[in-house]
C-alpha positions in Angstrom: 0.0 0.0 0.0 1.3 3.2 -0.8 2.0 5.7 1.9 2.2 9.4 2.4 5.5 11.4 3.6 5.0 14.1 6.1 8.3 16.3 6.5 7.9 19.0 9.4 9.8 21.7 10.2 12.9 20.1 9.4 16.4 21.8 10.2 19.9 20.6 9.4 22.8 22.5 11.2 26.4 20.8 10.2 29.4 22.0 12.9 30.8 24.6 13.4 27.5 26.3 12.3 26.8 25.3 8.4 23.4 25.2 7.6 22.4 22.3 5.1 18.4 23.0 6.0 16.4 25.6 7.7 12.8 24.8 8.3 11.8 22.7 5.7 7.8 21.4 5.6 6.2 19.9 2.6 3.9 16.4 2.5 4.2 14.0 -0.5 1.1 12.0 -1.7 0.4 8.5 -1.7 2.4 7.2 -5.4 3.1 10.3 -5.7 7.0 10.8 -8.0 8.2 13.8 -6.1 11.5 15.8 -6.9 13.6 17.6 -4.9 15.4 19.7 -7.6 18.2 22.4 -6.6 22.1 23.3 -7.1 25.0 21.8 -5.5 25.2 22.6 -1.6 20.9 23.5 -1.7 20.9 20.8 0.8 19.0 17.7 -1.4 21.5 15.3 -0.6 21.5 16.0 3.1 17.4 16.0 2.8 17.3 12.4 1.5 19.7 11.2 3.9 17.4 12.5 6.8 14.3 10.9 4.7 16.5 7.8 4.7 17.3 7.5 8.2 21.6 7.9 6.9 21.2 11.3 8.9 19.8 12.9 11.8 18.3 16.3 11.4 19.0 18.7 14.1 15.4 20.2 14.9 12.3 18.8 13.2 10.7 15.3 12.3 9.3 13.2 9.1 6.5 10.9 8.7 6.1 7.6 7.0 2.6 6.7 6.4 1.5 6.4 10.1 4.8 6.2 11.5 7.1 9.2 12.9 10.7 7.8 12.2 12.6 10.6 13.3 11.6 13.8 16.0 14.8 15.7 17.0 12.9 17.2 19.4 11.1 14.2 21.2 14.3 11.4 20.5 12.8 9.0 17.9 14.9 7.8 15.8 14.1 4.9 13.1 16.9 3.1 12.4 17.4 2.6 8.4 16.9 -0.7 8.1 13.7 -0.3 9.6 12.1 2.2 7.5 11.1 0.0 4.5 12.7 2.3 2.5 14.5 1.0 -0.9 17.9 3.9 -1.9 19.1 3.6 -5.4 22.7 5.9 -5.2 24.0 7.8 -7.9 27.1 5.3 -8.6 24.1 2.1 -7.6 26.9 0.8 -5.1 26.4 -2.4 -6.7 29.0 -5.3 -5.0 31.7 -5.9 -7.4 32.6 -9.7 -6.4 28.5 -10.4 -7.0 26.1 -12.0 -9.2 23.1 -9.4 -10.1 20.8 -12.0 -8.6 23.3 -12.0 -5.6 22.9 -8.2 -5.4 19.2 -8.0 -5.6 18.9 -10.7 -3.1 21.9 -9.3 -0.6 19.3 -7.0 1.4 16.3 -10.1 1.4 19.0 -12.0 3.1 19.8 -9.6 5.7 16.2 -9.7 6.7 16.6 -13.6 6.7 13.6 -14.4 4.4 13.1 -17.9 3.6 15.0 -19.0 0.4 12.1 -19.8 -1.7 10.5 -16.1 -1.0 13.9 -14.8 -1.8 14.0 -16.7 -5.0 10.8 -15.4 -6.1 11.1 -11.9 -5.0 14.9 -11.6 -7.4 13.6 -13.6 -10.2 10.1 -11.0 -10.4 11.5 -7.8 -9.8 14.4 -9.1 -12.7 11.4 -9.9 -15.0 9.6 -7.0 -14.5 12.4 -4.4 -15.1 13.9 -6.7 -18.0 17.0 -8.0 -16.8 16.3 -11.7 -16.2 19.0 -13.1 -18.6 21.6 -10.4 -16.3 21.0 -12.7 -13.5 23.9 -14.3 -14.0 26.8 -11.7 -15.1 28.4 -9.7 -12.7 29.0 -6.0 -12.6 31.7 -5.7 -14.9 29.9 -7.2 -17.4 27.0 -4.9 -17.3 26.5 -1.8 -19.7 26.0 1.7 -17.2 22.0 1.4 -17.8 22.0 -2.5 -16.8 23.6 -1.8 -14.0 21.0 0.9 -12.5 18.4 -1.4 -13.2 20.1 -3.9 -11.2 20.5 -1.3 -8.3 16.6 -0.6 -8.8 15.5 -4.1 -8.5 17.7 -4.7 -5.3 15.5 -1.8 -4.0 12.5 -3.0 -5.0 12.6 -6.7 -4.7 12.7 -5.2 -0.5 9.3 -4.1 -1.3 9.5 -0.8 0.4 7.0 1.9 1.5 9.2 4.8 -0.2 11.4 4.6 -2.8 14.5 7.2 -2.9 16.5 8.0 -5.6 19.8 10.3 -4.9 21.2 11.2 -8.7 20.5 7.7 -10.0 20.6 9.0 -13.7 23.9 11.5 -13.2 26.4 8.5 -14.9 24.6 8.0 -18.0 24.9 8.8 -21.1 22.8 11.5 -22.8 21.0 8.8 -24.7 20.7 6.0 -22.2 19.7 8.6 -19.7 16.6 9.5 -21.9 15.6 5.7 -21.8 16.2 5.4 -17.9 14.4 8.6 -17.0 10.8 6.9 -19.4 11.9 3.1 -17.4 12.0 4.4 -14.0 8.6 6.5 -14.1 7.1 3.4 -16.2 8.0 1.2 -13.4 6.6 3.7 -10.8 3.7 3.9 -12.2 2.6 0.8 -12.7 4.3 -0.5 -9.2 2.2 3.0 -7.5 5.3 3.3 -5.2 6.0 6.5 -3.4 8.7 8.0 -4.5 11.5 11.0 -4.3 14.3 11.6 -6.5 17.0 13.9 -6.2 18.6 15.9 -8.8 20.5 19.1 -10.2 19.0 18.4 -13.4 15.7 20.0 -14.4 15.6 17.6 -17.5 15.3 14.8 -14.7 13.6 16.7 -13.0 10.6 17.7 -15.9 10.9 13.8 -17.1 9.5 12.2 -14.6 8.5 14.3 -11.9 4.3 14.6 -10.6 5.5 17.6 -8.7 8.7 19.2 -8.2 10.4 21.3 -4.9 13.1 23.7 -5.9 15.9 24.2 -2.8 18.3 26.6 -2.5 20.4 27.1 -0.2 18.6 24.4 2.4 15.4 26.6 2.2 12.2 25.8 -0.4 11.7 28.6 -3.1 8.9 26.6 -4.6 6.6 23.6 -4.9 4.5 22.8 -7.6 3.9 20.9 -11.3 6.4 21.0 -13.5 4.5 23.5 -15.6 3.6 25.5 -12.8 7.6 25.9 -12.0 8.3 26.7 -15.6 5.4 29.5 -16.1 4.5 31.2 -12.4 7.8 31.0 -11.4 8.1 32.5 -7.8 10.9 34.3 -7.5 14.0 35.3 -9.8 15.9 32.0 -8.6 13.2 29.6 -10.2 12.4 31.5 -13.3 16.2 31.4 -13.9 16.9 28.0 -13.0 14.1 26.5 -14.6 14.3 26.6 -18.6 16.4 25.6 -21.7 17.6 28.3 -22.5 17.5 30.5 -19.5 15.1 33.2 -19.0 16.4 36.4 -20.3 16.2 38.7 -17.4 16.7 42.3 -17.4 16.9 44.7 -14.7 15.9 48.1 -15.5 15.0 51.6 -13.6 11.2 52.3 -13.8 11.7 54.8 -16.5 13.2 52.3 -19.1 11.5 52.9 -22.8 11.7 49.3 -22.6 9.0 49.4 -19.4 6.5 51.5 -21.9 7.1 49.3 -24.8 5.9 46.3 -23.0 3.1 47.7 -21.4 4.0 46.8 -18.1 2.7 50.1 -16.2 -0.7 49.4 -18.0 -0.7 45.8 -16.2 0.9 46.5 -13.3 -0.7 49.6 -12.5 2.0 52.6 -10.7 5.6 51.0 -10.4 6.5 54.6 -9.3 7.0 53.4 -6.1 9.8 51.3 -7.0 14.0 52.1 -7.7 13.8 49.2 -10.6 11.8 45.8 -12.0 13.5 42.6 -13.3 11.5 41.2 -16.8 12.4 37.9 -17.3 11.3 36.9 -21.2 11.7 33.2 -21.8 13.8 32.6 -25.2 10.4 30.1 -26.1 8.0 32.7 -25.6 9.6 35.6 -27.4 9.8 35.6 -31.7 12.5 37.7 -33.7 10.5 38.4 -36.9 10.8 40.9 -40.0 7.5 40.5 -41.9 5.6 42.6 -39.2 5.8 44.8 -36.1 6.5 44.1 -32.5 6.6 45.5 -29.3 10.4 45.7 -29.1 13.2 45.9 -32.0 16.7 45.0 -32.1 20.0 44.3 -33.9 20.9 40.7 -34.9 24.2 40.2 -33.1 24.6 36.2 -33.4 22.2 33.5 -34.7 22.5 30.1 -32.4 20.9 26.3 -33.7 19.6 24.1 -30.8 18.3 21.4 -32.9 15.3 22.5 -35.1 15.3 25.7 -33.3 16.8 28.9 -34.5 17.7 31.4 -31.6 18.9 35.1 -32.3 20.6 37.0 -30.2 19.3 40.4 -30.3 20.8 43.9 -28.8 17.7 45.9 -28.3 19.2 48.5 -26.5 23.7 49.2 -25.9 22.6 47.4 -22.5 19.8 45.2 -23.2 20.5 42.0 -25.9 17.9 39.5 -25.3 17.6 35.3 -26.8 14.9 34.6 -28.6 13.6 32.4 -31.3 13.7 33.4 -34.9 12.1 33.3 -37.7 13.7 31.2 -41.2 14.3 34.5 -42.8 16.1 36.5 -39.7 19.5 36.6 -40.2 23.0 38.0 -38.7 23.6 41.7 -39.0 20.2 42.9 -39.5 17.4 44.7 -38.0 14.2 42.9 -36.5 11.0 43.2 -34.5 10.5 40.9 -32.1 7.3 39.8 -31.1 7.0 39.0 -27.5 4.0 36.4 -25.8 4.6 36.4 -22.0 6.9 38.5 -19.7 7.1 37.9 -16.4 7.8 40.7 -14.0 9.6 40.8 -10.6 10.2 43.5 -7.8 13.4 44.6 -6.4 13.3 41.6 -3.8 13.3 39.5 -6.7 9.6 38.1 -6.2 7.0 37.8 -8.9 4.7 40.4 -9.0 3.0 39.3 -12.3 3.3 37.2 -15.6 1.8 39.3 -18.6 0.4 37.6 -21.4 -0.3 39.7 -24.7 
């Protein structure tokens, strides 16, 4: 049966005084695939750890399904191996001198399961996730992808209430990791496990994720779906983390002509009030063009190909060059429009005040 996670209030405070977490709260649903998505040093890592029972957090507590494994404050503690939790690691920790049947059935043994059960349990999880004719061939003799689905099964042949996954598709290749990213959510979908990756990738991240927690700096910026991240983003650290390419983002006094060119004081009502605004304008949602007008025009400094899209790279002011898509016909060295969808508008403090759509 799937289970809920319950994190409360959760603080992390390394010596002499570093701090990995500062009050972090957020639940995760019954088969829910949640991600916890951030930089290096946002404090991810640490947070799994706690989840996992490989840490103890200094203030704070979590919840699995009915069961409080850890309060700091009260002196609970869980020990990891009773959790029911299965960990795939970023390097799968696979044991080297081992079978892959020998691996997936090392943590049934522990718990002294009757041979029989333990036979079963390897030889379904194997089936399921493809890798019944591995059974046999050790480590070495594995591709990189074989070898995460043998560090998966050996998680889930424990049958555990939460699945964790710290980085498990980091030591892939581009390709491979494509594949892996569809696998894993296939498999927890049709399993209905609970289940929280970690990553610094948004790709990951946006592959397989039901909802998605950005950290920084051991504090949450935001929770929500995928798109939700990607077009109400918060604050300016989520709009310019999330997207490929990054959000253009602009920081201009209140009387930037580019302010009345947008429209933003007609949106936004008075920004008077306030030294300066940052626009952030997505790459995606922004169009250099020449066959008709737009709200803002530019010089053609550098044309970029990502795939079958065509970028530009547009100086619309001596301080002001903004990425955008373009149009077949735009070209290096020339003069467009550019005909822009949705900005998004922040105040000094860096928080969204409003996304305008035209």
């Amino acid at each position: 049966m799937a289970v809920e996670v319950v994190i409360e209030n959760l603080s992390k405070v390394f010596p002499p005084n570093v701090k990995a977490l500062e009050n972090v709260s957020f639940k995760i649903k019954p088969k829910e695939f949640f991600v916890i998505l951030g930089p290096s040093g946002s404090g991810k890592t640490t947070l799994l750890r706690i989840i996992a029972g490989l840490e103890v957090p200094t203030k704070g507590r979590v919840i699995i399904g009915d069961r409080v494994v850890v309060d700091a404050e009260k002196g609970i503690y869980v020990e990891p191996k009773d959790r029911n939790i299965g960990m795939v690691f970023q390097n799968w920790a696979l044991y080297p001198h081992m079978t892959a049947y020998e691996n997936i059935a090392f943590p049934l043994r522990i718990k002294r399961l009757p041979k029989d059960e333990i036979d079963r349990r390897v030889k379904e999880v194997a089936e399921a996730l493809g890798i019944i004719d591995l059974l046999n061939r050790k480590p070495a003799h594995m591709s990189g992808g074989q070898q995460q689905r043998v560090a998966l099964a050996r998680a889930l042949a424990k049958q555990p209430d939460v699945l964790l996954l710290d980085e498990p598709f980091s030591n892939l290749d581009a390709r491979i990791r494509v594949t892996a990213r569809e696998f894993v959510r296939e498999i927890q979908k049709k399993l209905g496990i609970t289940t929280i990756l970690v990553t610094h990738d948004q790709a990951d991240a946006f592959a397989v994720g039901d909802r998605v927690m950005v950290l920084r700096n051991g504090v949450i910026q935001q929770i929500g779906k995928p798109k939700e991240l990607y077009d109400e983003p918060r604050n300016l650290f989520v709009a310019n983390f999330i997207g490929d390419p990054p959000m253009n983002i602009v920081k201009v006094n209140t009387s930037n002509e580019i302010i009345h060119r947008l429209d933003i004081t007609e949106h936004i009502g008075s920004v008077k009030q306030l030294k300066y605004l940052y626009i952030g304008i997505r790459p995606d949602e922004a169009q250099a063009i020449t066959s008709r007008e737009g709200m803002l025009k530019g010089y053609v400094r550098l044309i970029e190909y990502a795939g079958s899209r065509k970028y530009a790279k547009v100086e619309v002011t001596p301080n002001i060059t903004l990425k955008v898509l373009a149009s077949e016909d735009v070209e290096e060295d020339t003069t467009v429009d550019i005909e822009v969808k949705k900005v998004h508008v922040f105040n000094e403090n860096g928080e969204r005040i409003k996304t305008i759509t035209y």
